[in-house]
DOMAR-973246 format. One record per residue (C-alpha): residue in three letters; z, x, y. Coordinates in steps of 0.001 Angstrom, whole numbers, plus 500000, padded with zeros to 6 digits. Layout:
N
R    r       Z       X       Y
R  ala       Z       X       Y
...
***
This chain:
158
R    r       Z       X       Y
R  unk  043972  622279  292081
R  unk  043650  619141  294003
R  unk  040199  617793  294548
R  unk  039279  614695  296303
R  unk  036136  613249  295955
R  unk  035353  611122  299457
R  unk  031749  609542  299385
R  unk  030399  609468  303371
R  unk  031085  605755  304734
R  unk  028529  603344  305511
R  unk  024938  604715  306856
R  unk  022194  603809  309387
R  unk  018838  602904  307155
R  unk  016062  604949  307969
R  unk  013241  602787  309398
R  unk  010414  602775  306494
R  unk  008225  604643  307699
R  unk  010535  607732  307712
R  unk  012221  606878  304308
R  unk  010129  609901  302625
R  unk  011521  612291  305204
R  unk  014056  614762  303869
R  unk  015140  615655  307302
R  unk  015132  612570  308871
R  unk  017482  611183  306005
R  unk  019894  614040  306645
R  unk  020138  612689  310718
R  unk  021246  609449  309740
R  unk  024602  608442  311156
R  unk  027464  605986  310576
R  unk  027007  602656  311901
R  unk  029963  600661  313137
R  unk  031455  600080  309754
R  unk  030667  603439  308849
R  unk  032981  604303  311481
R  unk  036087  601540  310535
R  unk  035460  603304  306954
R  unk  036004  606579  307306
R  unk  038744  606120  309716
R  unk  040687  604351  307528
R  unk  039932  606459  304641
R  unk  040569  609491  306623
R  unk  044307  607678  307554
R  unk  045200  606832  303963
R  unk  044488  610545  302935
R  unk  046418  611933  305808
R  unk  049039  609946  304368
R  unk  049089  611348  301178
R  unk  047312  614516  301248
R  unk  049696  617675  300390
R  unk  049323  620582  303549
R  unk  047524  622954  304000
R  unk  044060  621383  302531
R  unk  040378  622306  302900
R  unk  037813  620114  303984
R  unk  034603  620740  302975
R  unk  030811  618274  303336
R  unk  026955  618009  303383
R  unk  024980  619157  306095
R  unk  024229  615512  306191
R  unk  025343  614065  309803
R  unk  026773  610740  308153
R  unk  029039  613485  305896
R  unk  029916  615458  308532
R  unk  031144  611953  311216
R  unk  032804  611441  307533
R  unk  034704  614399  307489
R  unk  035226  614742  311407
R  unk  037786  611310  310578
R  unk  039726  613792  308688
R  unk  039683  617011  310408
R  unk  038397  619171  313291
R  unk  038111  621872  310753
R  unk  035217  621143  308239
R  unk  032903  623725  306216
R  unk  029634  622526  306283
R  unk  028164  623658  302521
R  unk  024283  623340  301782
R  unk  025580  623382  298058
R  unk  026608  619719  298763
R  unk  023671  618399  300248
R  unk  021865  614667  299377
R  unk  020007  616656  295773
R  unk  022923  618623  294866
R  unk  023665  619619  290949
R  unk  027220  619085  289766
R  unk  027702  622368  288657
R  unk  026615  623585  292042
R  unk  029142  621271  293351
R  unk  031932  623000  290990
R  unk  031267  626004  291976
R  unk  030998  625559  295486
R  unk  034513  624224  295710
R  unk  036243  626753  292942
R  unk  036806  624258  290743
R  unk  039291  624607  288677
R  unk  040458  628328  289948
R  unk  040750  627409  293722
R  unk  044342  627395  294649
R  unk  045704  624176  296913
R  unk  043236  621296  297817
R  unk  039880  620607  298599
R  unk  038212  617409  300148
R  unk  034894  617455  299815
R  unk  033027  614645  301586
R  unk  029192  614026  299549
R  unk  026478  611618  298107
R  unk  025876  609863  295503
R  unk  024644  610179  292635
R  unk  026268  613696  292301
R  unk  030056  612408  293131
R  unk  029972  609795  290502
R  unk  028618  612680  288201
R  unk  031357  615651  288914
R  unk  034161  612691  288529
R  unk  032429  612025  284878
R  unk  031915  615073  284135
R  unk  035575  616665  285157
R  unk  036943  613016  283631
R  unk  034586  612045  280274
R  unk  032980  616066  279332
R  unk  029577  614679  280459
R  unk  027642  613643  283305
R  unk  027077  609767  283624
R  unk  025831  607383  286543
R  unk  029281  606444  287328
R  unk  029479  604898  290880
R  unk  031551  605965  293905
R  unk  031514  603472  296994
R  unk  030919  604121  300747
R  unk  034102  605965  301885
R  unk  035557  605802  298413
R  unk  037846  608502  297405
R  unk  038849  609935  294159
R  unk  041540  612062  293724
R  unk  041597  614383  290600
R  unk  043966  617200  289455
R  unk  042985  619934  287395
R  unk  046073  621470  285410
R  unk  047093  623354  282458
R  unk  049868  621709  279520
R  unk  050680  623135  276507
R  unk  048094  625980  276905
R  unk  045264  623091  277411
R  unk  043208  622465  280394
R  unk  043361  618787  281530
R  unk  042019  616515  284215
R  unk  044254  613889  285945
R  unk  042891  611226  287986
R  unk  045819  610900  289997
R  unk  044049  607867  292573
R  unk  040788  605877  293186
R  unk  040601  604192  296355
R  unk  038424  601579  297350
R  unk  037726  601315  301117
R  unk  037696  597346  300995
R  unk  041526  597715  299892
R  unk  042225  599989  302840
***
């Protein structure tokens, strides 16, 4: 299995006043940048993405204008919203059982934590930048379960 690990691209801020609203953070959408981001994100993975693949994202709006760079088709998963769990994440996306590829579009802190845990056995604070991508492989040698990361990307570099 394939999984790609796309954080959603730049962000409006939420004025202060509305910074302790759950919902309000969900409506936020991609500024300008945000936009440049994920387009050129979403062009370097349809370079090197295998077909078919599944896109999946947050209910978050900036996720979902993330995703939408990508793909038309997108599965909008409330498993993958802002507070999600790693293992919810796993599980959500069939990892490592799911046949093909998955791209699933989230926040941080729980992207940095499924790469660390799939890539280091535990979860650690590890850092995935605004329309970053990380592309990890889950396969079996020699009767032993392994994760490859195969590619990170910056967005700066794209």
């Amino acid at each position: 299995m394939n999984l790609i690990l796309w954080r959603h691209a730049e962000a409006e801020d939420l004025p202060a006043a509305m910074s302790l609203s759950r919902n309000a953070d969900l409506q936020r959408v991609l500024t300008s940048r945000g936009h440049k981001q994920a387009e050129a994100s979403a062009k370097w993975l349809r370079n090197h993405l295998p077909t078919p693949y599944r896109v999946v994202c947050s209910p978050a709006v900036r996720a979902r204008e993330t995703a939408a760079a990508l793909s038309g088709e997108v599965e909008i998963l409330p498993a993958l919203g802002t507070g999600a769990h790693v293992s919810e994440v796993l599980a959500a996306v069939g990892w490592p059982d799911a046949d093909g590829t998955v791209v699933v579009v989230g926040h941080q802190p729980w992207l940095g934590r499924v790469a660390s845990r799939l890539l280091a056995g535990r979860d650690i604070p590890w850092s995935v930048r605004k329309s970053g991508v990380w592309w990890l492989t889950g396969r079996t040698r020699y009767d032993d379960a392994q994760v490859v990361l195969r590619a990170v990307i910056h967005p700066d570099f794209l």
